[in-house]
C-alpha distance (Angstrom), angle and dihedral (degrees) to the residues before:
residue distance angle dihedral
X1 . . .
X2 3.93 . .
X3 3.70 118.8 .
X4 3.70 126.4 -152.9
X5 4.04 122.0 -98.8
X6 3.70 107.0 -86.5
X7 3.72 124.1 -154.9
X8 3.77 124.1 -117.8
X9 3.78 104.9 -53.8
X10 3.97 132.4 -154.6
X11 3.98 108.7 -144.7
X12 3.98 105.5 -179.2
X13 3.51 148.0 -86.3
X14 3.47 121.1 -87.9
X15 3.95 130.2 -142.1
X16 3.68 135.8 46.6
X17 3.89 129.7 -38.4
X18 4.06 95.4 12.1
X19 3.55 103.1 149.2
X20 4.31 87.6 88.9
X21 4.12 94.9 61.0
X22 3.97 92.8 41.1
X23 3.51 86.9 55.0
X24 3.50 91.3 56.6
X25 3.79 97.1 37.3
X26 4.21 92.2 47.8
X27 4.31 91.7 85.6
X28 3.64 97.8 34.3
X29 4.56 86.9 51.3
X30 3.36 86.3 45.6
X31 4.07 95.6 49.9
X32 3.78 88.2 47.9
X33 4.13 89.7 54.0
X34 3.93 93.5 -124.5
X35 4.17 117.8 144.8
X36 3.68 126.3 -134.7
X37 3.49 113.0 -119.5
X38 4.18 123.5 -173.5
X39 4.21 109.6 -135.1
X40 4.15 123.2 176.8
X41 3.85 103.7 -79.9
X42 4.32 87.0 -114.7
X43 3.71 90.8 63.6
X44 3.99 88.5 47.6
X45 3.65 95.5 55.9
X46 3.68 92.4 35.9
X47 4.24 82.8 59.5
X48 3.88 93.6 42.1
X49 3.80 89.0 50.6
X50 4.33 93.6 44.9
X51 4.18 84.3 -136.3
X52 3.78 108.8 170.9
X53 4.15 89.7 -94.7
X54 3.69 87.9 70.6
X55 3.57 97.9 90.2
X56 3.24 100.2 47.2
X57 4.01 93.2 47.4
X58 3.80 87.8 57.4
X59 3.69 93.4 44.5
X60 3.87 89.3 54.9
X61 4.09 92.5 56.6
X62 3.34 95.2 59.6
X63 3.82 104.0 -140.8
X64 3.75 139.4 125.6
X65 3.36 105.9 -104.3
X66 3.81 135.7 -11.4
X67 3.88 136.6 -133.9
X68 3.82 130.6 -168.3
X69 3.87 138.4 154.0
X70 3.93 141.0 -166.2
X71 3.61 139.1 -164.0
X72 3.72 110.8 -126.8
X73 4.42 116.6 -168.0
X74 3.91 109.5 -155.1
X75 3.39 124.4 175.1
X76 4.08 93.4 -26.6
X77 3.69 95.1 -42.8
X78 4.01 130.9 100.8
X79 3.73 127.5 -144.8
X80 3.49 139.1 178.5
X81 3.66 129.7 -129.7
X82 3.61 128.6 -152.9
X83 3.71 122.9 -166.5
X84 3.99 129.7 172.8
X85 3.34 127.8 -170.4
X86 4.04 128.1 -165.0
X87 3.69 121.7 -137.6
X88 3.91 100.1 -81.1
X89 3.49 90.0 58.9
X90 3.83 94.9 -102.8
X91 3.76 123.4 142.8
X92 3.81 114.0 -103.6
X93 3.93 97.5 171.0
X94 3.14 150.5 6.9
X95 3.81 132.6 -179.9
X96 3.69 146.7 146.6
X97 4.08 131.5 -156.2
X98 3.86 115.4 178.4
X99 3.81 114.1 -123.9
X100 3.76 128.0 -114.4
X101 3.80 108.9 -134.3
X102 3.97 88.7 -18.1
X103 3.18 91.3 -56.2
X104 4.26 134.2 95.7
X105 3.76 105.1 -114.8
X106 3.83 118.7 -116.9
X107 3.86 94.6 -99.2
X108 3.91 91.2 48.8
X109 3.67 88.9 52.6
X110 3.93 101.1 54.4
X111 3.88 84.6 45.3
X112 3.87 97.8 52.5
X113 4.11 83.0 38.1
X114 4.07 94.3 59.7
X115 3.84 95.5 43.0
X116 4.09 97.2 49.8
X117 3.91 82.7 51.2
X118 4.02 90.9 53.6
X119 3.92 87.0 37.8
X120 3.62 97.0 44.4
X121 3.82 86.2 47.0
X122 3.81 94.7 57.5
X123 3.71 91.5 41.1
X124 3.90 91.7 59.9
X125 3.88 94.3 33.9
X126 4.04 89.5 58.9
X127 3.77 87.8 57.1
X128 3.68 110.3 27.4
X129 4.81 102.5 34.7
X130 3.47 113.3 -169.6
X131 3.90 111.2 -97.6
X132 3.48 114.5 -95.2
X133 3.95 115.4 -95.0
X134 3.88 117.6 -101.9
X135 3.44 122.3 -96.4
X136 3.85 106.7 -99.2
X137 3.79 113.4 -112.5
X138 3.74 122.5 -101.6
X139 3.92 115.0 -96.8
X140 3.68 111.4 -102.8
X141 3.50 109.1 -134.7
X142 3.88 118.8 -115.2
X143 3.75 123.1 -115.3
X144 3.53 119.3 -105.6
X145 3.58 121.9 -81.6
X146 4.10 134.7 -125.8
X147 3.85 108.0 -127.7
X148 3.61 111.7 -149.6
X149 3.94 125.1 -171.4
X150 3.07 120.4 -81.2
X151 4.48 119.2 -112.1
X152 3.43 121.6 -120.7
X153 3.81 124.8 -78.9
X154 4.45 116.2 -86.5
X155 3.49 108.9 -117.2
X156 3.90 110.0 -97.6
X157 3.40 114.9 -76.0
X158 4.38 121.0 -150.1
X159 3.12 122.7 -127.1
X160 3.39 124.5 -154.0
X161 4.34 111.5 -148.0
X162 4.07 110.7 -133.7
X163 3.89 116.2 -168.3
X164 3.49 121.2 -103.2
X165 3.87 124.8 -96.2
X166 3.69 110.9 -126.6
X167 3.94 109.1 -141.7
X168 3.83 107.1 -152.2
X169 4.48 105.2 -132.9
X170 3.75 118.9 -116.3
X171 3.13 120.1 -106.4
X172 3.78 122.2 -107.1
X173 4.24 113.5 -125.2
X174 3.42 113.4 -154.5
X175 3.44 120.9 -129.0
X176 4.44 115.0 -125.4
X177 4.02 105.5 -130.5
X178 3.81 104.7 -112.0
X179 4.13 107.5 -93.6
X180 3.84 117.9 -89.7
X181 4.43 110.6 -101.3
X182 3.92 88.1 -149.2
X183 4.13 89.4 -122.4
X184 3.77 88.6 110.6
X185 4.04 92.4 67.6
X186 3.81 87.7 63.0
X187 4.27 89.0 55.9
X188 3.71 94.1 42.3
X189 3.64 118.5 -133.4
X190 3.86 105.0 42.5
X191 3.86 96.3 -136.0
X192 4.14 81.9 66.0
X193 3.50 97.0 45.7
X194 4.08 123.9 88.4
X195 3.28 123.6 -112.5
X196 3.95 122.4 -101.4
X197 3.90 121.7 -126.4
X198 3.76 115.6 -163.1
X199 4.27 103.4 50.8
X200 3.43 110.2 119.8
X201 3.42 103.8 -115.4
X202 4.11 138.2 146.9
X203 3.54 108.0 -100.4
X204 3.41 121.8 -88.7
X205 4.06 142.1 -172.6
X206 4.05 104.4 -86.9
X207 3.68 100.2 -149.0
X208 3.69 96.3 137.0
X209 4.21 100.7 30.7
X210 3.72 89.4 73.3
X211 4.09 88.8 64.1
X212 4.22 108.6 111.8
X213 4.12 98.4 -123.9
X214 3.62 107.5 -118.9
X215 3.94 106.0 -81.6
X216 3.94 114.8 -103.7
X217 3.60 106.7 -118.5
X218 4.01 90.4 173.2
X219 3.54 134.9 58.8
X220 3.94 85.3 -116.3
X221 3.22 106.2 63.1
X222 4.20 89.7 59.7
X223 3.29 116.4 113.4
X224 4.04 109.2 -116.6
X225 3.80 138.0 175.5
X226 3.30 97.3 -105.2
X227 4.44 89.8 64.1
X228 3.97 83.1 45.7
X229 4.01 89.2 53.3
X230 3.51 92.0 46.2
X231 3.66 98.1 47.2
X232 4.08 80.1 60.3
X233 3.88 98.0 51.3
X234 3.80 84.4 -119.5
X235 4.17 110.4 158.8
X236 3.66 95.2 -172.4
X237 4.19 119.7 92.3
X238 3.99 112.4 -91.4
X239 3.62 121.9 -96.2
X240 3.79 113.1 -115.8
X241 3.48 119.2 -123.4
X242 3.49 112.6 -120.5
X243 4.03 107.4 -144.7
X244 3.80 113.0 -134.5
X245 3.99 135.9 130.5
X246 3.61 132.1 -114.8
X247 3.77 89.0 -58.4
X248 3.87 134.2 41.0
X249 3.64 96.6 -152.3
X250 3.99 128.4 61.9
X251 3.15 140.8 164.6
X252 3.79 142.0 -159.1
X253 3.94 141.5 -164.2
X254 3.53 133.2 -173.6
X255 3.97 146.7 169.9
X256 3.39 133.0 -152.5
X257 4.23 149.8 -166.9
X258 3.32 120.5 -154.4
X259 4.12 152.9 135.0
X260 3.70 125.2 -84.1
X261 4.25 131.8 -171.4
X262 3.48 133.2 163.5
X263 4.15 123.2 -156.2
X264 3.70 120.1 -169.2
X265 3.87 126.7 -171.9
X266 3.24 127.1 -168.0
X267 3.73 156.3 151.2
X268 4.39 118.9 -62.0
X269 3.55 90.1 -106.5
X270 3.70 87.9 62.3
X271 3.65 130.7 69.1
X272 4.01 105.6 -119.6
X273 3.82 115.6 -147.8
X274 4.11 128.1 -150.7
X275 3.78 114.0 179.3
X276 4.13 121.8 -166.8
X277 4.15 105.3 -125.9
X278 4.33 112.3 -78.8
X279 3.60 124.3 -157.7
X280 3.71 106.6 -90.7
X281 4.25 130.4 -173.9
X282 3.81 122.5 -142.3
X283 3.99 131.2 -157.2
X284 3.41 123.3 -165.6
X285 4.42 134.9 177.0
X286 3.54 140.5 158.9
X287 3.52 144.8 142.0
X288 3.95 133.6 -147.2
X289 3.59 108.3 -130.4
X290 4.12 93.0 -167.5
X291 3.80 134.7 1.8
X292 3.32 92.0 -82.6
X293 3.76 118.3 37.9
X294 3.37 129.7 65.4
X295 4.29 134.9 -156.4
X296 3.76 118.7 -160.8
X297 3.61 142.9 -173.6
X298 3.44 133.3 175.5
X299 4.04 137.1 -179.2
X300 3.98 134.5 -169.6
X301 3.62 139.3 165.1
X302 3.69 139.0 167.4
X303 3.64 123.8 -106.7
X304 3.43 112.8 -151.6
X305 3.48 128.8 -2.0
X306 4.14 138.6 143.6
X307 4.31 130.1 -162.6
X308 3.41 118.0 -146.7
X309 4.00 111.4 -119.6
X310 3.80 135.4 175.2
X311 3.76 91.3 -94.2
X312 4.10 93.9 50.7
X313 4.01 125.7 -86.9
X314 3.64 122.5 -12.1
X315 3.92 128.4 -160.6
X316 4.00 110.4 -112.5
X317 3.82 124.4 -177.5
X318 3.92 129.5 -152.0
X319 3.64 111.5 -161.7
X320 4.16 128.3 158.1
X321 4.17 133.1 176.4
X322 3.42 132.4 -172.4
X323 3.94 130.1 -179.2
X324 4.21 101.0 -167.0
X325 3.94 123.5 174.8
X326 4.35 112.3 -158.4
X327 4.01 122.4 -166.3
X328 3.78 101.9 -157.5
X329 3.37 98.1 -141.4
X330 4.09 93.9 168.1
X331 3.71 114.3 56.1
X332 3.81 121.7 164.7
X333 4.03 128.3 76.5
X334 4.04 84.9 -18.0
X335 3.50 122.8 31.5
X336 3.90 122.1 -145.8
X337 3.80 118.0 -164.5
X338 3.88 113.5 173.1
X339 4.01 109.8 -144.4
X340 3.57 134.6 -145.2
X341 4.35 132.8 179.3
X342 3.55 159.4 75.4
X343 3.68 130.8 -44.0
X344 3.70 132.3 159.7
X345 3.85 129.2 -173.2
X346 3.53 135.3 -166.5
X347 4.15 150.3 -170.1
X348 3.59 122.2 -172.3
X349 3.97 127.8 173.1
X350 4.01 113.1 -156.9
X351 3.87 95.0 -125.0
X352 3.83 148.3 93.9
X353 3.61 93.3 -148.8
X354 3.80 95.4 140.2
X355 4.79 90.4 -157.1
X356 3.93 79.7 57.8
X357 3.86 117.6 116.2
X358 3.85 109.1 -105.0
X359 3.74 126.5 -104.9
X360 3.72 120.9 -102.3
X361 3.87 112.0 -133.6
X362 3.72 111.6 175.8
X363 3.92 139.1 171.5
X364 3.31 122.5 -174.4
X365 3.67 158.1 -177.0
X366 4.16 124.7 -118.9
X367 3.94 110.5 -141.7
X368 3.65 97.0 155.0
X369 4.16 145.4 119.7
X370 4.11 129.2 -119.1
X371 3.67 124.5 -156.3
X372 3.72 136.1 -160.6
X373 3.90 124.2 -169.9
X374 3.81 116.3 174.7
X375 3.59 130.6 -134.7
X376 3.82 108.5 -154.1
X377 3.92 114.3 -68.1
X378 3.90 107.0 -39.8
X379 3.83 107.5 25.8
X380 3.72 127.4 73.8
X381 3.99 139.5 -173.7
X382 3.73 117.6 -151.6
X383 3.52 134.3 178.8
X384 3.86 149.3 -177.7
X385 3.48 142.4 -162.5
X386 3.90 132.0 -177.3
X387 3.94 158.0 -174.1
X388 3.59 114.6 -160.7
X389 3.97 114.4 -177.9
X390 3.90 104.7 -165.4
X391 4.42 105.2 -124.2
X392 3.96 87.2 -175.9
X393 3.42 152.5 -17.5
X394 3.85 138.4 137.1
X395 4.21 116.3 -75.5
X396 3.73 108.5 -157.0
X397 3.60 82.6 -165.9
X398 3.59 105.6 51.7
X399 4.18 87.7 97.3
X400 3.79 92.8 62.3
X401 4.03 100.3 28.1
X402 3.91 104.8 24.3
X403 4.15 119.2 -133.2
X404 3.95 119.2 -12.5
X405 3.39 120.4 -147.3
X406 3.68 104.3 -135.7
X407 3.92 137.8 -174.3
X408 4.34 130.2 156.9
X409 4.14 130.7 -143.4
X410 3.88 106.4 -157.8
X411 3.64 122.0 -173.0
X412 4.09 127.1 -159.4
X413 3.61 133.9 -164.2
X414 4.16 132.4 171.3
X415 3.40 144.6 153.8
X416 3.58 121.7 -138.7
X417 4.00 137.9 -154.2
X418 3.46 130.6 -164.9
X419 3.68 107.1 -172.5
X420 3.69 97.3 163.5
X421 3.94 133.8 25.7
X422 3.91 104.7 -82.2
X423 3.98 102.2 8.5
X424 3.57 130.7 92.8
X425 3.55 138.0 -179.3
X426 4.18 115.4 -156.4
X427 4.33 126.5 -167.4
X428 4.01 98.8 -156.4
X429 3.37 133.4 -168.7
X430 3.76 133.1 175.4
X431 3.96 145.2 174.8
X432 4.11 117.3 -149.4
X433 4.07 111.4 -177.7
X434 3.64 127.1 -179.5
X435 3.34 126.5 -151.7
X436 3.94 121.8 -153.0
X437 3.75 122.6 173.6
X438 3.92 123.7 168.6
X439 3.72 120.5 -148.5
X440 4.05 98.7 -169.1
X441 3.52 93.9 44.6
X442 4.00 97.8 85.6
X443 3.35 123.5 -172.1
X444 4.23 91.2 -12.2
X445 3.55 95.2 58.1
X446 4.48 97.6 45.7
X447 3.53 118.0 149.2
X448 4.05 95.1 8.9
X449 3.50 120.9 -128.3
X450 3.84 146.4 -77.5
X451 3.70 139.2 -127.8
X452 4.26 114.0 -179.1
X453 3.74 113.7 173.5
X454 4.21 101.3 -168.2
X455 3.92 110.7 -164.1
X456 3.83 141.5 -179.0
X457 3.73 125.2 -174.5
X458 3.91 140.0 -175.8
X459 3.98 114.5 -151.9
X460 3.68 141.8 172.8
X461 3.36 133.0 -163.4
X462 3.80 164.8 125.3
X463 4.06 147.1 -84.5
X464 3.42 129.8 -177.2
C-alpha cells in the first residue's frame, strides 16, 4: 500500500515527566507548520537514540522530514535532545540544551524556535521547489510616432560650480560566528557533523546547517548516550532512555464478532463431541501502565448454540476469560513480550442425559510469549503462543476413569490496522487444545483424550 507525502511531522519526546517541554514546544511546532504524528514507542526511542533502524523507520512513514526529542537524566541533571531527520531517513540535526527547572529557558526557546523554521523550511523545499517563474511576455512593439519640429534653443543658462560634499563610508561590523554546542566532537570533523538546534546562541547566517550529515551506514557512527555522557565529562554509566509518548499510561477497548467450535476426542467409553462453528462475541481491555509492561483482559461467549441429546436439542454454552500481564522485554523491528495469568474455559450442555459427551470445565495457568512485527505505519502482525497446565476444574469423568492429568497449548495469530490515530481494527484467529491423559484408567482410558476449541474473531476498537 502507498501512502500519500506527509509534511514534516513531530513524533514525541521520549523519557519521563514530558508533558512540561511539549507544552512549550506545541506553539513553536505549530509556527513552523509541522504535524504530530503517533508511532509505537520502540520506533521513538530507536529515533531518539539514531540506532541503525532509524532510517528505515523514517523511510517507512513516508514524510518529508522528521522531528523527535528525549529527556536524558545524567548525573542529577536533565537535558533535552532534539533530533530531525529528512525524508531518506538521514540525520539533519542533532542537539541538546539542558533544562532549567524541567523546562527550556525563554532564550533557549526562541533559539530552537528560529532554527526548526529554517530547518523545516529546507525540509519542505527539498521535496516540494517553488515552480519555475513564467516566461516573461514578448514586448509589444509601440506604434509609430508623429515627429514634430523641434522649438528653438533656451537662451544659455550659467551655471555656477559648487564643491563637492564628501560623504564619509560606513563602517562595516563584523558579524561573531555563532559559538560551537560541542555535538560536533562526537561526529568527528565538524564540517561532517549536523548542526545542533536548541544552544542559545545570537542568530547567525545558516549557510552550512542546511547540509544533510553524511548518512550512517554503520552502527558506529549512531549517536548513543554514552557520546552524550562523555561530551559532559560525566564518569557515571548513561541513563537509558525509556521510549514512551506524551503519556505513560494508555488504555485500550475493543469488541468483536466472530465463529466459535469445539471438537473433543476421546476414548469408546466416552461420548466424543464435534460441533459446526456458532456465532460467538468477544470483549477485550487493557491498559499499559509503563513502556514496557502490559495488563490484559479478555472475554468471549457464544451466542446461540444447541447439542443434540437423546431427548431432542439441548442449549450448550462456550464461554472463556483470561486476565494476562506481558513485560516486553524485546522492542525494535519485532517485539517480544513474555506473558503470564489466569484463564479459565468452559462447555456445558443443559441436560442429564447420562450417553451425552461430558462437559469440559477447565482453569488454567498462562506461561506463554506475544509477538508484534510491524508492517510500515498502519498494519501490524501479532502473535501468541502458550502452555496452559489446568490447576482445577470439574472432570465428569473422574467416576469412571479416576484423576486426569491435564495441561493446554494455545496458539494466536492477527493482523491489525490502524487507519486512524487511536482506532484499530484486528482479524483473529486462535487454536486452544487440551490434553487429558489418565494413568489409572488401564487399558479403558489409552491414549487420553482431547479438547480443541478453534476460533476466529472480527474486532474494533480504540487506544489512547
Amino acid at each position: 500500500m502507498l501512502f500519500a507525502q506527509l509534511a514534516v511531522v513531530f513524533v514525541g519526546i521520549a523519557g519521563n515527566k514530558t508533558e512540561a517541554v511539549e507544552h512549550q514546544l506545541a506553539p513553536v511546532l505549530d509556527h513552523a507548520g509541522v504535524t504530530e504524528l503517533a508511532i509505537p514507542t520502540g520506533d521513538l526511542g530507536a529515533l531518539a537514540r539514531h540506532t541503525d533502524v532509524a532510517k528505515e523507520i523514517v523511510r517507512n512513514l513516508h514524510v518529508d522530514g522528521l522531528i523527535g526529542g528525549a529527556l536524558i537524566a545524567a548525573k542529577g541533571k536533565l537535558t533535552f535532545r532534539l533530533v530531525i531527520y529528512d525524508a531518506d531517513g538521514n540525520l539533519k540535526s542533532l542537539g541538546e540544551t539542558p533544562l532549567v527547572g524541567k523546562k527550556l529557558s525563554k532564550d533557549d526557546l526562541e533559539v530552537l524556535g528560529m532554527n526548526l523554521d529554517d530547518e523545516v523550511a529546507g525540509l519542505t523545499k527539498k521535496h516540494h521547489p517553488e515552480p519555475a517563474p513564467a516566461p516573461a511576455p514578448k514586448p509589444v512593439s509601440p506604434p509609430p510616432v508623429v515627429v514634430k519640429a523641434a522649438p528653438p534653443p533656451p537662451p544659455p543658462v550659467v551655471v555656477t560650480k559648487v564643491a563637492p560634499v564628501t560623504q564619509k563610508p560606513a563602517t562595516k561590523t563584523a558579524t561573531s560566528a555563532p559559538p560551537s554546542t560541542g555535538l560536533a566532537d562526537a561526529f568527528g570533523d565538524d564540517k561532517d557533523a549536523p548542526p545542533a538546534l536548541g544552544t542559545p546562541a545570537a542568530p547567525a547566517p545558516r549557510a552550512e546547517t542546511h547540509e544533510a550529515a553524511a548518512p550512517a551506514t554503520e552502527v558506529g557512527d549512531a549517536v548513543s548516550l554514552d557520546d552524550i555522557e562523555s561530551l559532559t565529562g560525566g564518569n557515571e554509566g548513561p541513563t537509558p532512555i525509556v521510549a514512551q509518548a506524551s503519556s505513560t499510561l494508555h488504555l485500550h477497548a475493543g469488541v468483536g464478532l466472530g465463529l466459535a467450535g469445539r471438537v473433543f476426542t476421546a476414548p469408546a467409553a466416552v461420548t466424543s463431541y464435534s460441533s459446526t462453528p456458532v456465532g460467538a462475541v468477544q470483549f477485550a481491555a487493557g491498559l499499559e501502565p509503563t513502556a514496557r509492561t502490559a495488563l490484559d483482559v479478555t472475554a468471549e461467549r457464544t451466542l446461540t448454540m444447541s447439542s443434540p441429546v437423546s431427548n431432542g436439542m439441548a442449549a450448550t454454552t462456550m464461554s472463556r476469560w483470561e486476565v494476562t500481564g506481558a513485560y516486553r522485554a524485546v522492542r525494535g523491528a519485532i517485539e517480544i513480550s513474555p506473558t503470564i495469568g489466569l484463564g479459565h474455559r468452559s462447555f456445558s450442555i443443559d441436560s442429564t442425559d447420562p450417553s451425552r459427551s461430558p462437559d469440559g470445565d477447565y482453569s488454567y495457568l498462562v506461561l506463554g510469549a506475544a509477538f508484534a512485527k510491524a508492517l510500515g505505519t498502519h498494519v501490524a502482525l501479532r502473535g501468541l503462543v502458550a502452555f496452559e497446565p489446568v490447576l482445577s476444574g470439574v472432570e465428569p469423568t473422574e467416576m469412571a476413569f479416576g484423576e486426569a492429568t491435564r495441561w493446554a497449548l494455545d496458539v494466536g495469530a492477527a493482523i491489525e490496522l490502524r487507519p486512524i490515530a487511536h482506532i484499530f481494527a484486528r482479524a483473529a484467529v486462535d487454536y486452544q487444545r487440551f490434553a487429558w491423559s489418565w494413568d489409572q484408567a488401564g487399558a479403558r482410558g489409552a491414549g487420553g483424550a482431547t479438547d480443541s476449541y478453534p476460533s476466529g474473531t472480527l474486532s474494533l476498537g480504540a487506544e489512547y
